[in-house]
Residue, then its C-alpha position, 0 to 999 in steps of 0.5 A: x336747428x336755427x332757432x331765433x326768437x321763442x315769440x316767433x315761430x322761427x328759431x334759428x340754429x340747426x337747420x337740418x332736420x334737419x333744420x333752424x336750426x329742421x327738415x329731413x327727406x332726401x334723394x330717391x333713386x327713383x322718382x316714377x312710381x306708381x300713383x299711390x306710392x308716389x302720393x305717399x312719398x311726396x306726403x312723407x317727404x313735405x313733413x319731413x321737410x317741416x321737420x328740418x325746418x323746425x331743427x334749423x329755425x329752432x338753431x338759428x334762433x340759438x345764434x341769436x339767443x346765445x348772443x343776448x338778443x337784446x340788452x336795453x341801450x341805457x345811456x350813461x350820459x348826464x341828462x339835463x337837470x329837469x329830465x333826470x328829475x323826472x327820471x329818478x321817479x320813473x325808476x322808483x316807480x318800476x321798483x320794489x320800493x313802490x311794488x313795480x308800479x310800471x304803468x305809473x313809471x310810464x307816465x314819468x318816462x313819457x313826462x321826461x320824454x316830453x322835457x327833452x321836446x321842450x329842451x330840443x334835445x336831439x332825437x337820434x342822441x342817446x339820451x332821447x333814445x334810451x328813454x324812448x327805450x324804457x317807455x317800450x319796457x313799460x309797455x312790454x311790463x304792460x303786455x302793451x306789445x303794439x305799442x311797444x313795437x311802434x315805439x321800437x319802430x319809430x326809432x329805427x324809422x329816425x335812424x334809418x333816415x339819419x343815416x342816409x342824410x349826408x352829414x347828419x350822423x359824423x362818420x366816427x358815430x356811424x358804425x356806433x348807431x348802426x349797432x344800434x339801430x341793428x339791436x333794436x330792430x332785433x328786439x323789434x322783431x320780438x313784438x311785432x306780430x307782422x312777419x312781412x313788416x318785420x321782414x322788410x325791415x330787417x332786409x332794409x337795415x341789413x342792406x344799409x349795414x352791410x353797405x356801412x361794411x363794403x364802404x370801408x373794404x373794397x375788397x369784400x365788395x368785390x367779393x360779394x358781388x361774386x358770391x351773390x352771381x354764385x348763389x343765383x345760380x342755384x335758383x335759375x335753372x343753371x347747371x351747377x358744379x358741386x366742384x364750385x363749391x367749398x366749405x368753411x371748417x378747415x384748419x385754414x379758418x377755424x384756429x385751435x390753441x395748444x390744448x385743442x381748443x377753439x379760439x378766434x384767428x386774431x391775424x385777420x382783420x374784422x375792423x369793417x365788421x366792428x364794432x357791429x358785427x356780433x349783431x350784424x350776423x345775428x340779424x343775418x340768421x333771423x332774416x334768413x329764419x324769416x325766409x324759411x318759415x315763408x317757404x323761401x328756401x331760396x332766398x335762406x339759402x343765397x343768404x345763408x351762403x354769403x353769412x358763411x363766407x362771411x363770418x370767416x372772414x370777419x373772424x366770428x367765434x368758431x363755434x358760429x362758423x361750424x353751426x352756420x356751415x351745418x346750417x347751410x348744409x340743411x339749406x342745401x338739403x331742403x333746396x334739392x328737396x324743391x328741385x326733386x319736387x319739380x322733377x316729380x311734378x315734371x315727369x308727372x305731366x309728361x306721362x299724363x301727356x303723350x305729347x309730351x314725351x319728347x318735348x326738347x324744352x320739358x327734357x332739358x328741363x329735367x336733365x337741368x333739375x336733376x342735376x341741381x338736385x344731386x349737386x345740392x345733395x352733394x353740397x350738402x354732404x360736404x358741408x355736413x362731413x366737413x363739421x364730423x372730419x374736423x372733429x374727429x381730427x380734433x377730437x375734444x370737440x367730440x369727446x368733451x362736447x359738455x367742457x365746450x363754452x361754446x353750444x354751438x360746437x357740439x350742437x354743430x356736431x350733432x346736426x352734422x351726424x343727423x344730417x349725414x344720416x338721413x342723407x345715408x337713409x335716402x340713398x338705402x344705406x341703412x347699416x351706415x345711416x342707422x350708426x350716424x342716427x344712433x351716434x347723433x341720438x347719444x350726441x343730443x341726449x348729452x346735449x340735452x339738444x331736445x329738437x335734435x333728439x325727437x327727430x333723430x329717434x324718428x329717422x333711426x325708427x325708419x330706417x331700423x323698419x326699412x332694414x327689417x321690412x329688406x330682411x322679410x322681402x330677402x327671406x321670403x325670396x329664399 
């Protein structure tokens, strides 16, 4: 579902699976069973978890792709007259014209980066970083990926430190750099193998963006600050109420033209977001792939909650919104799958231990669970139902889901009915869950949604053996 870079294991769109993009496995009515059935189920539900996670990472890395993930900044300034000589030869070099010799253009790139030393020309200026860029492009050419990666990184090491010296980046050039620095530490993120070097990267350079953001509106701010106390919550302990919570896919957010047709609300005010946005929000989608493949749900879901609320309010193409709310709902799934776990692994102590049986601390802990887990599980339905309600209302989004220009509308719509299908599954409502898998598989073969399909073939399978295995057990009875 999230799918994000082919070159990591993280791909960033449907989250669900359900997921980023995929993981699958739900409520169970009970959770005591005995020792074998339990082992098994907890088993089954692990890789079904990994399967939503797959379907997410691989969505959310769709987000990413779909916006280009990268293009080199090639400035279009006038270099001066020594360096763009030995430019010009640079560029003959990786031609045709001299068989794509790369590793002689990296020698006349090196070489006018060595001009711009000797002229002082600034290195933060367009001129000295676009050439720094073409030297990573070589070594890319090159299969040279380390050195390519510590070119990317000493960039984006020169911009950070620029943009957090007072006076040194004039405050019209600010927003123009962190676009910038923003695209090239997704590009970064391509060639670096280190997963905890690029993920301190990326929260780094979020933080400092998204404080370029709440520096020019107060009132997201405030918002933010509310937001993040919300998504705490899901994560300390607390009871939550799934009252609390409000989904994004509404009439209210997501406009539609005469035609029926999506298109962006241009009434509200995304000027704090520009002229970075498009790159701020996809960086968003990779940091939260990143916390999903290490297993930190929490963390991809208190980001994924704010990007949401986010993207509405910076007016992001539709399309990303409706993705974005699936994709949270697949996060919510997967965080009610971890409350469930320490439910399982609760009571499991508690009957290993007769002392326990009574402790006030261990019941308070459960009830606290349990009611985080089902809130989670119900979040996670109205996020998906949202996505299907909204279509059916508007009913070319479902209808002619290969005229959309946008991938991410049906790809939405798809993972939506899967999730809501397997949700349906593990509350045994077989005959409604089998309808939404089948209606999900006929959605994704249109698609051609791959990920999407396998999965939901494979739940339709379970779901069509447990109504029979029902219908054995209902027979031999009578």
């Amino acid at each position: 579902m999230l799918r994000v870079f082919p070159k990591f294991s993280i791909v960033n769109r449907p989250l669900f699976g359900l997921t980023r993009q995929s993981l699958k496995s739900f409520h169970c009515s009970s959770l005591i069973r005995n020792a074998a059935n339990a082992y098994q189920q907890q088993q089954s539900k692990q890789q079904k978890n990994d399967k939503i996670q797959r379907i997410v990472l691989s969505l959310t890395g769709l987000s990413a792709l779909s916006y280009g993930i990268w293009y080199y900044y090639w400035p279009h300034h006038t270099f001066p007259r020594p360096v763009a000589q030995v430019l010009r030869k640079g560029l003959w070099a990786e031609s045709d014209k001299e068989q794509f010799d790369y590793q002689k253009a990296l020698r006349f790139y090196i070489e006018a980066l060595d001009e711009c030393k000797k002229l002082k020309v600034d290195t933060i200026s367009d001129e000295y970083t676009g050439i720094e860029l073409k030297v990573a492009e070589m070594y890319e050419k090159l299969n040279m990926f380390e050195e390519a990666t510590g070119v990317y990184l000493e960039i984006l090491y020169r911009y950070f430190d620029a943009l957090h010296t007072p006076d040194k980046v004039p405050e019209d050039k600010r927003p123009d750099m962190i676009r910038r620095d923003l695209r090239i530490l997704i590009k970064s993120l391509e060639t670096n193998k280190d997963v905890s070097v690029g993920k301190r990267n990326l929260l780094a350079h979020l933080l400092m963006a998204q404080e370029e953001v709440l520096s020019r509106s107060p009132e997201l701010k405030e918002f933010f600050e509310r937001r993040k106390q919300k998504a705490k919550n899901l994560f300390q302990g607390k009871a939550l109420e799934a009252s609390d919570f409000k989904t994004f896919v509404n009439e209210e957010t997501i406009k539609l033209d005469d035609e029926g047709y999506m298109i962006l609300d241009l009434q509200k005010n995304s000027s704090a977001w520009e002229p970075f946005k498009e790159e701020f929000f996809t960086a968003r989608d990779l940091y939260t792939a990143f916390c999903l493949s290490s297993k930190d749900i929490a963390a991809a879901l208190s980001c994924k909650m704010t990007t949401v609320e986010w993207m509405v309010m910076a007016d992001m193409p539709p399309g990303q919104i409706l993705l974005s709310q699936a994709n949270l709902g697949s996060l919510l799934y997967l965080q009610g799958e971890k409350f469930e776990a320490e439910i399982y692994q609760l009571e499991k102590k508690r009957e290993e231990d007769p002392s326990l049986q009574n402790a006030e601390t261990l019941i308070k802990s459960l009830r606290h669970l349990h009611r985080n887990r089902d809130t989670c599980l119900e979040m996670a339905t109205q996020c998906y139902d949202s996505v299907i309600q909204f279509a059916k209302k508007n009913s070319k989004l479902r209808f002619n889901m290969k005229d959309q220009l946008d991938p991410s509308v049906p790809q939405a719509i798809a993972l939506s009915t899967y999730g809501m299908g397997v949700l349906n599954l593990h509350q045994g409502l077989l005959a409604k869950s089998e309808k939404l898998l089948k209606d999900s598989i006929s959605m994704a073969r249109e698609i051609d949604f791959q990920e999407l399909l396998k999965e939901a073939r494979s739940e339709l399978d379970k779901a069509e053996s447990l109504r029979l295995e029902k219908k054995d057990k209902q027979e031999t009875k009578a």
